[in-house]
Each structure stands twice: as structure tokens, then as C-alpha cells.
N, C-alpha and C positions, 0 to 999 in steps of 0.2 A: 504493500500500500504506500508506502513512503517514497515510492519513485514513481506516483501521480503526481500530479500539479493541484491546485484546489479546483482549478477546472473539474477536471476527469473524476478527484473523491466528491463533489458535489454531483456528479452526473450518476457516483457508484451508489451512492445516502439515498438519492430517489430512486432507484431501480432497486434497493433494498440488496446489493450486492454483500454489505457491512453493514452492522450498527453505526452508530455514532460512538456509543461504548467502547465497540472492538478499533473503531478507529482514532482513538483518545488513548486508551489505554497501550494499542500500538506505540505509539509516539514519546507515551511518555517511559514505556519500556527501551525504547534508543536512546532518549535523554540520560535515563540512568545508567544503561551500557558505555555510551560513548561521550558523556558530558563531563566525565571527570579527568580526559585530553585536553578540550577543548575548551574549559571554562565558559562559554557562551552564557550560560544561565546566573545571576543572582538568587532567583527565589522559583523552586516550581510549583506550581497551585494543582498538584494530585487531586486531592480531595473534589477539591471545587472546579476544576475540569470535567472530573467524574461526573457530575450534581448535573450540570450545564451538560454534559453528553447524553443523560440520562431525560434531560428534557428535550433533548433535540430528538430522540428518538420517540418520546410522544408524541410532539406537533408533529415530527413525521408520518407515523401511524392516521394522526388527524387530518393528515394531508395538509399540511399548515409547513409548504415550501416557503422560505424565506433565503431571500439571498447567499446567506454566510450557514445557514441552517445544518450545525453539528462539524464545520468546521474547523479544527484546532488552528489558533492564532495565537504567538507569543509576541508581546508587545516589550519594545524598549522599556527600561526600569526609568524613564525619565516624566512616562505619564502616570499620572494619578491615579490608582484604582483600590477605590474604600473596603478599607478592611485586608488590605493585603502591603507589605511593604513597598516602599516607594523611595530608594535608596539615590539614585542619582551615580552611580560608582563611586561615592561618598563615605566616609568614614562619618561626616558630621549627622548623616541620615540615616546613619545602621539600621537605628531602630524606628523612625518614623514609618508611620501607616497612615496613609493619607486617610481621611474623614470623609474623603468625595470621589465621584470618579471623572475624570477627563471628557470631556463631549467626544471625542474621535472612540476612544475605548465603552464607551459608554453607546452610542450608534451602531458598532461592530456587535455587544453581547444583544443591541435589539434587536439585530438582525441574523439570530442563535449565534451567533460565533461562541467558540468554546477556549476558552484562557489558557493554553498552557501553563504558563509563567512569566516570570518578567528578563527580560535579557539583561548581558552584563556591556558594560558602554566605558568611554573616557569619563572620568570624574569631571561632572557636571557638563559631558558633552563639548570637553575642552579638549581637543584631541585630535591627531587621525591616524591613530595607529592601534587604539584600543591596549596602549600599555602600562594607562594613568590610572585603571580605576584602582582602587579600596580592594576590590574582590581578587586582585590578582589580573595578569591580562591575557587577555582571550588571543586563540592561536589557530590559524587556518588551516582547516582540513584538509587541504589539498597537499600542504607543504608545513608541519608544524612547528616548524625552524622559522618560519615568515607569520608576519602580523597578517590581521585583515582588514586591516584600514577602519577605520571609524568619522566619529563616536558608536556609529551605529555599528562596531564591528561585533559585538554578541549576535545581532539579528542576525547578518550577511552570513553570519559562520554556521549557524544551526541549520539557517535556510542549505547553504552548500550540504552540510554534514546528511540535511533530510532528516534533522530532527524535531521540523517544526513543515510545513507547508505553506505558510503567510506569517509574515511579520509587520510588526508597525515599526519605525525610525521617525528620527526626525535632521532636517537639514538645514542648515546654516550658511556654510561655506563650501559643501561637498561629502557633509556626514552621513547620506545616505547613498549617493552617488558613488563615492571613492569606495567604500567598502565593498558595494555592490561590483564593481569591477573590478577588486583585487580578490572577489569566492566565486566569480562569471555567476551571479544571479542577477536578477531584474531589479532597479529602485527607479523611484522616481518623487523628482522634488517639485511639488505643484506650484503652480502658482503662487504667489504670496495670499493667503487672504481666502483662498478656497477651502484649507481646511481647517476648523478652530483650535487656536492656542491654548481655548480653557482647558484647564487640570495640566498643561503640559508646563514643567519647570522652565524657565527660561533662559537661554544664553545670553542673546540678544535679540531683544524682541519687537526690531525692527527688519529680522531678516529669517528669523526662526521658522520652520514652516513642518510641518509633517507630514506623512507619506508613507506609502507602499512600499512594501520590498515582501520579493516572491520570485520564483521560478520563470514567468513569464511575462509578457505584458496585457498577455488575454488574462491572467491572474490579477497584476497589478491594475487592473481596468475595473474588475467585479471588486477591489477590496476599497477603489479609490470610490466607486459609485457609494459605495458606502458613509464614509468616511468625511466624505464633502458635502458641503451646506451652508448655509447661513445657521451663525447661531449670536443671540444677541448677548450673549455672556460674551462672546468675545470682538472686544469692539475695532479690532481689524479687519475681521470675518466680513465677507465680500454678501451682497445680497442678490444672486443671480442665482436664475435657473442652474439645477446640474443636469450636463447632459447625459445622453448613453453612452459611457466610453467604449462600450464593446460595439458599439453598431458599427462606426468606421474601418474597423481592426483589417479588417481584409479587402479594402477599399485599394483601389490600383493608385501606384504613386506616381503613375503618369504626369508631366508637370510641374512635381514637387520639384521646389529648388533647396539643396542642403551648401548651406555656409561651411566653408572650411578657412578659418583664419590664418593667416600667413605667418602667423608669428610662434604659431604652434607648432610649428614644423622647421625651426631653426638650429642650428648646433648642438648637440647635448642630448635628442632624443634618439632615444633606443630604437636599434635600427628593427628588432623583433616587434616594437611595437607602431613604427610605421608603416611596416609591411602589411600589419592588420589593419590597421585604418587605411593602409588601398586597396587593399581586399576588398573588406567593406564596402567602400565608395564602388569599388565596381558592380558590386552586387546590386546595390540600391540603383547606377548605370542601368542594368542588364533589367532592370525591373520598371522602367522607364523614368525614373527621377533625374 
């Protein structure tokens, strides 16, 4: 099950291929195999994963599809979710337990999603290497000699490891982004203002933003549908429709014009990793952009 996407286990939950149970429970059996390599995790919510798995398989039964419906999603330790710690990769927050929950984290469990846990991050999301926090620092599965870039790097590394299916992050400077391309998973840093900052700690909270991270972008699409909205707790948060982000997904890129900056391709870059980005380029070429 763990080498689905949320795509494909949302598609398995309705066809009744798995519980939500058996699919929680999966997960959080790799957590415990394979988390004490990788440090990814600060806190896991067993119990109350269970709980939340246990109702998704009722609405199920009731026919009560809901987008994220049984889901498992492990959320950065930097948003707020009541009754469960709320640490930041903080020594100062050990023991804090948030009293509220986040509106992003809080939208996801409406929409069944089920909690793993909270990931491990840079202390206070000042980072991009994930070697700052409190909890010790998180090490890429691919190579655990090398970091996974951060702050978001606990999510980026379970997401790789497949010990989670969907994670939340949040981005600043490239805390969702950088991570995301040093485990090859999917992030994405929205717009400013689309997604709400309420319950989420702040770095700087005129650039701070939160976001997806998951396997794909047809993944990162159904978590971000979620996720986005006006909310008036937070008085950045944008008040515009949310689109369908998965309607365009397979839309021909005929026409599209992609920027490539000249100045990113100067002295000093890796010649392995310019090769990929003309890779790339030709592919998105060959597909008419």
C-alpha cells in the first residue's frame, strides 16, 4: 500500500480494496520500522490516527466520500493541532500543546484526513538543511550521509521513505520546495494568501505560506483543494474563489511559455544538475511548450 500515491489509496478506500484501519495502521507500522534512521517524526498520534481511521471507515460504509476521507496525513510540527504537541524543533516548546488547531490542519481532519503525526523540521523553520532542530536532525533516505533540505525536511523524508502518503510544510524562502527536490517528491508553495496562516507558528509573516508536499502533483492538487480558502482568522488570507486544481492536470501545454533565467545557469552549477534541467526543458519542448 505504501507505494500508492493518495491518489490511487483514495481510489483503493472506495472500492473497499482496504480499510482505512488496515491503511493507518500500515503506515504507522513503517514509521516505527524505519523512523528511528530517519528521525522524520517529533510526535506520532497512534492512538488518535486509529480513532480518525476508524471513522473514516464508517462515513465510508455510509457512503459519506469526502475528499481526504481515511487518508493518513503527517503535518509539519510547526502547525497547531489541540491536544497534541506543537514543538517547532524547539527545545523552548518541548512540552507545549497547542489549545487550538490550525485552519489548514483543521480543513484537512474535515475533510477525514487521518493524522499520523507531526514531522521533525529546523528549529523554528530557520533552516534548510533540517540539522537545527531540538529532536536531532532528520537524514535522507535515499543517501543517509546527506541532509534533506528543509525546514520542511521531516515531511520531504517520510514522504520519500513512504512512510506517510501526504504531508503539510510550510515555505518561506524555499522550505518546502528545496526539501522536496533534495527526496525527488512533489511540494508546492502557493500563492501568498491562499492558504491560512492561523495556528501556523510564524517565521516571517510576510512571506510565510503553507503547502503540499506528496508524491505527485495530481496528489499535491486534491491536498491543496483542501487546504485553500478564505479564512477570516487570518487577515492575509486572500478572499477568492478556489479553483479545481485537478481539472487542468492533463491539459496540453501547447503555448505555454517557461522562463529560464540567465543567471541560473552561470559558473559554479553542477554540470549533473544542468543536464537535468535540459532534459526537462526538452521534454516540456516535445510536449508543445
Amino acid at each position: 500500500m505504501h507505494d500508492k500515491t493518495l491518489t490511487e489509496l483514495k481510489a483503493g478506500l472506495q472500492a473497499k480494496d482496504f480499510s482505512a484501519r488496515e491503511l493507518t495502521e500500515h503506515f504507522l507500522d513503517r514509521v516505527q520500522a524505519r523512523d528511528g534512521e530517519l528521525n522524520s517524526f517529533v510526535t506520532v498520534t497512534g492512538e488518535q490516527a486509529l480513532a480518525q481511521a476508524d471513522a473514516a471507515d464508517q462515513a465510508i460504509a455510509a457512503g459519506d466520500h469526502r475528499l481526504l476521507t481515511g487518508l493518513p496525513i503527517a503535518h509539519k510540527d510547526i502547525f497547531c493541532t489541540e491536544g497534541v504537541r506543537t514543538s517547532c524543533g524547539s527545545r523552548m516548546l518541548d512540552n507545549f500543546v497547542a489549545p487550538y488547531t490550525a485552519t489548514a490542519v483543521e480543513r484537512m481532519a474535515a475533510q477525514g484526513a487521518v493524522m499520523l503525526g507531526k514531522t521533525n523540521m529546523d528549529e523554528f523553520a530557520m533552516g534548510s538543511s533540517n540539522e537545527t532542530s531540538f529532536y536531532g536532525p532528520v537524514r535522507n533516505p535515499w543517501d543517509t550521509e546527506r541532509v534533506p533540505g528543509g525546514s520542511s525536511g521531516g515531511a520531504a523524508a517520510c514522504l520519500a521513505a513512504r512512510l506517510a502518503p501526504g504531508a503539510t510544510g510550510t515555505d518561506t524562502g524555499g522550505s518546502i520546495r528545496q526539501p522536496a527536490a533534495l527526496n525527488g517528491v512533489t511540494g508546492l508553495k502557493p500563492t501568498y494568501g491562499r492558504v491560512s496562516r492561523w495556528g501556523m507558528v510564524a517565521y516571517a509573516s510576510s512571506l510565510d505560506q503553507g503547502g503540499p508536499m506528496a508524491r505527485t502533483a495530481e496528489d499535491c492538487a486534491l491536498m491543496l483543494q483542501v487546504m485553500a480558502g478564505f479564512d477570516a482568522k487570518d487577515s492575509t488570507s486572500v478572499d477568492q474563489p478556489v479553483p479545481d486544481y485537478s481539472a487542468s492536470l492533463n491539459d496540453s501545454l501547447k503555448g505555454l511559455r517557461i522562463g529560464l533565467p540567465k543567471e541560473y545557469f552561470a559558473a559554479g552549477l553542477d554540470a549533473a544538475t544542468s543536464d537535468a534541467i535540459s532534459a526537462a526543458v526538452k521534454q516540456f519542448q516535445a510536449l508543445g511548450a
